[in-house]
C-alpha angles and dihedrals in degrees: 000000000000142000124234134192122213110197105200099189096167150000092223100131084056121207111350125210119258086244092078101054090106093053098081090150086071127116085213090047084057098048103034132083134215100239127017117179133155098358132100120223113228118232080240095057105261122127112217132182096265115242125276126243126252113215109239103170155322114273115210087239140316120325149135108289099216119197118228123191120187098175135317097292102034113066136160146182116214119204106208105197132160104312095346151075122197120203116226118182112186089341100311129102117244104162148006124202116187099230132198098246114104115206086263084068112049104081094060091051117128117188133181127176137220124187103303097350137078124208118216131184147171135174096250111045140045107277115247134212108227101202133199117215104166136331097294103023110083128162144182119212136162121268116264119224111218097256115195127191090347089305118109127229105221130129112265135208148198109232102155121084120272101251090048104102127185124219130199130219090210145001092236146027116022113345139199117229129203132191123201088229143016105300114126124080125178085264081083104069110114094013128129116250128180127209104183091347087305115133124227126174115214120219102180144017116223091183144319092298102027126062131170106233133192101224105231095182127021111267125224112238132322101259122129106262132197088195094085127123142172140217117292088225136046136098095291095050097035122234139271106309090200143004138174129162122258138163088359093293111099105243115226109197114196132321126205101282092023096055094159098037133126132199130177123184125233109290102266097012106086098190091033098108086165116138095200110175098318099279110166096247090045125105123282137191131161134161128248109250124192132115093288145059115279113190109174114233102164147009126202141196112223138108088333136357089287102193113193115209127192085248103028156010121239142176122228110200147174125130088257115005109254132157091256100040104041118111128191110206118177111228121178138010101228113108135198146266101279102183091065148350121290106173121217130244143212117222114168101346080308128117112229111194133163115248124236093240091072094230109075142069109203128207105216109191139146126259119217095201097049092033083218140094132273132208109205118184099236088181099055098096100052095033090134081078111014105102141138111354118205095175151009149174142169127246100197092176090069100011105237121135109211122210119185110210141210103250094060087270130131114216109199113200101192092206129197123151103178083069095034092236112146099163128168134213119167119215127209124185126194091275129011134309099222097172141005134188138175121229134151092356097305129114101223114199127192108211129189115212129177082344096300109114115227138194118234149180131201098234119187093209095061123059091189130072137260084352131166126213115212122174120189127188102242124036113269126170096210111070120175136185098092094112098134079065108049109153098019125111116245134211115223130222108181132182084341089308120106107230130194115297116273126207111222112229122185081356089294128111131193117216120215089236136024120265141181093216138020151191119206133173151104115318119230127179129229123216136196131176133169133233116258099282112270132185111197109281089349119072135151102259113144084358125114105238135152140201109258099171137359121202111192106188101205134185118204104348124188092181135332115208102192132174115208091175098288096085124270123310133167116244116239101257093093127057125232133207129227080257094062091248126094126301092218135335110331116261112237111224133195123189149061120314124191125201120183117228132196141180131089124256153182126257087223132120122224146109090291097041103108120209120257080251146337144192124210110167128166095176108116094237124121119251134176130182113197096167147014133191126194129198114190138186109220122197103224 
């Protein structure tokens, strides 16, 4: 019979896959933990209760939630919902605009800003320009193409086969044109069309092989012609499925017919799609070429011009970009989400994007030694609950990468890769986080909750969800105002002292007792729970052992309600009142705590096997576990 002592410094390979529970040999398996909810790792190596939401508004339905910076002192949200968008600056509404995205749209929706202006755009309809005029003026327009000298500089493409010819009935004026087969449809009214080069504008569509058409350039000849082609972009094509600014040329990504295809814009001349003669500030566009299909779902400005595909990664370089330097490699295999837009997201001078598969965040960053791009699974490790992303965004300021998934769930990766510390937790609500975004410093969450839609904000100061603060000048027991949670039961925090639950009638609660100041808001509950105890290459498996000590090293603990294999209790640091809350404002303690264990048990896992230790905790009180030490008694 032996002791062992099991030394836990740090949660910073977060919440590990079942799979793994045999790999004990493992760095991760040291520092990783068998269940991790509710709470956020610290890049240090602490694992904290996450912080709570504050409730911001009530969103018309459910949406995209978009950041807009202005500047740095100047930052929005912007709820895109069915038909609308609503304006929020630090919380508070300032302005609505009616769009023209439907729900059905929404989650096909790309969006990139420029100064005052934000860039949308979606494969089946004409992208739009949401400016931005002054706090409360805000309006959505149409793109608008450079046109000189009445011709419009906008990419063209062939889209006829190659034997169809067209055939004018002039050179100016209004023209007759006649294809050699069945192309127009009445979509093309109004739409650009070249004959060598030549535009014409057509007005009208006869029939499938006859169109009227205004003459914008003189033509040639009349001759039937094979060297005809149309506008890349219009409602019988579709419309730029991506776009995104690099190198000083807007970057469009696919459109409907033109899935693999690239534009960029003349260097300086954001809506110039002209190709001239090949200058190297001219226009340029180009498809993506390989043996699979290559639809394009996303650019990105990074290193490079990084271009994710639904069946591969690839690098667009030139220093700088120009017609003649520029060069397309393919660099990974990986693919992209297909059902929807996740946008990808820089975190470190690396792209993080969700995989096709569903289960998987890849890293995509660029190797010096290799002078070429990897694509690390950043999800492998936490597989077990890692599944159908919908949406996703960086918070630098505490390093946390949110990913909204598809169940209603929130998975939180703490990275840092100067550390090497890439560590899941995984956060649920009493309802379903739809959408997240990151603006001004602030994590904004869009929650759906007994079928209302809510706008949210992590906020370090509240442990309970979609929670409001009020503060009166005299005490009053009868505080309003909790609407958005008429009929749920609230946990109180007053005057710093949590106080028995309150139901919230006509959004109104009644405290028990009178305050000056409360908190009130959804419980949730954090969980940790450690991995079966391992030493290196020993461990306990199959083996009889018990807990002799166990030593929690804690920094600024509210409560801490731990099971060691007796049932929970709450450790002795907090003091509780004849009603079960607190008897005054919580104590916060730092320090170790040592709680002794007994009981033998088996190394075995099961549906009976316990772990050494756990925590499971819905008082909104704060707790963080640095360390744990284990000592344990093993029956050799």
């Amino acid at each position: 019979m032996s002791r062992l002592d099991h030394l836990k410094t740090s949660f910073t390979a977060g919440e590990l896959s079942p799979d793994l529970l045999g790999r004990g040999e493992l760095t991760a398996y040291a520092n990783g933990a068998a269940r991790l909810r509710n709470v956020f790792i610290r890049p240090t190596g602490g694992v904290a209760r996450r912080a709570g939401t504050r409730f911001v508004a009530t969103a018309r339905g459910p949406g995209r939630l978009a950041a807009f910076e202005f500047n740095t002192e100047q930052t929005y949200l912007l709820v895109l919902t069915d038909g609308w968008i609503d304006i929020l600056r630090e919380g508070e509404p300032v302005a609505s605009v009616a769009s023209p995205w439907s729900a059905a749209h929404l989650p096909q929706l790309v969006w990139t800003q420029s100064a005052d202006t934000l860039l949308v755009v979606h494969p089946d309809l004409p992208p739009r320009r949401v400016s931005r005029t002054s706090e409360s003026v805000w309006t959505i327009a149409p793109w608008a193409f450079v046109e000189e000298d009445g011709l419009l500089r906008v990419p063209f493409q062939r889209f006829a086969a190659d034997a169809v010819t067209l055939t004018p009935s002039g050179t100016t004026g209004t023209v007759t044109l006649t294809a050699s087969a069945d192309h127009f449809v009445a979509d093309h009214a109004g739409l650009r069309v070249r004959l060598k080069r030549r535009q014409v504008e057509i007005a009208t569509v006869v029939s499938p092989t006859q169109a009227t058409a205004t003459v914008k350039e003189d033509l040639e000849d009349t001759a039937a012609t094979t060297d005809w082609d149309e506008a890349a972009f219009s409602a019988v094509r579709g419309w730029p499925a991506s776009v995104c600014f690099h190198q000083d040329r807007l970057v469009l990504g696919g459109s409907r017919d033109q899935p693999n295809r690239l534009w960029l814009s003349k260097s300086g001349e954001f809506f110039n799609f002209d190709l001239g003669t090949g200058l190297d500030d001219e226009a340029i566009e180009f498809p993506i070429l390989s043996d699979q299909v290559n639809a394009i779902r996303a650019v990105f400005s990074g290193r490079h011009l990084q271009v994710f595909t639904s069946g591969a990664e690839w690098m667009v370089t030139g220093e700088p970009l120009t017609p003649a330097a520029l060069q397309v490699r393919r660099q990974t295999r990986v693919g992209s989400v297909v059902s929807r837009q996740v946008p990808p997201r820089d975190v470190d001078g690396a792209t993080l994007f969700a995989a096709r598969s569903g289960r998987e965040l890849r890293e995509f960053l660029f190797a010096d030694i290799e002078q070429a791009y990897q694509a690390t699974d950043l999800a492998l490790l936490a597989r077990h609950a890692f599944r159908d992303p919908v949406d996703q965004d960086y918070d630098p300021g505490r390093r946390l990468f949110h990913v909204v998934l598809g169940d209603g769930g929130l998975a939180t990766l703490t990275v840092y890769r100067a550390e090497q510390v890439t560590a899941w937790t995984f956060q649920s609500t009493d309802g379903a986080f739809r959408a997240a975004a990151c603006a001004g410093g602030t994590v904004w969450l869009l929650v759906e909750r007994d079928g209302a839609f809510l706008v949210e904000a992590f906020d370090d100061g509240l442990l309970t969800d979609s929670a409001l603060t009020g503060e009166a000048d005299e005490p009053t027991d009868t505080w309003s105002g909790l609407s958005h949670l008429e009929g749920r039961t609230l946990r109180i925090v007053a005057d710093g002292t949590l106080r028995p639950d309150a139901l919230v009638t006509d959004g109104t609660i009644r405290l028990d007792a009178p305050a000056r100041s409360v908190v009130a808001g959804l419980a949730y509950t954090h969980e940790v729970e450690p991995l079966p105890p391992a030493f290196g290459e020993s461990s306990v498996q199959g083996r009889t052992w018990r807990p002799v000590e166990i030593t929690f090293r804690l920094l600024e603990t509210g409560a801490l309600r731990l099971d060691i294999g007796r049932g929970f209790a709450d450790l002795a640091f907090r003091r509780i009142g004849p009603a079960g809350v607190l008897d005054g404002p919580a104590p916060r303690f730092t320090g170790d705590r040592r709680v002794r264990a007994l009981g033998w048990r088996r190394g075995d896992l099961g549906p009976a096997a316990a772990p050494v230790w756990r925590v499971a905790q819905d008082a909104p009180l704060p707790c963080t576990i640095l360390s744990v030490n284990t000592r344990l008694q093993v029956n050799d």
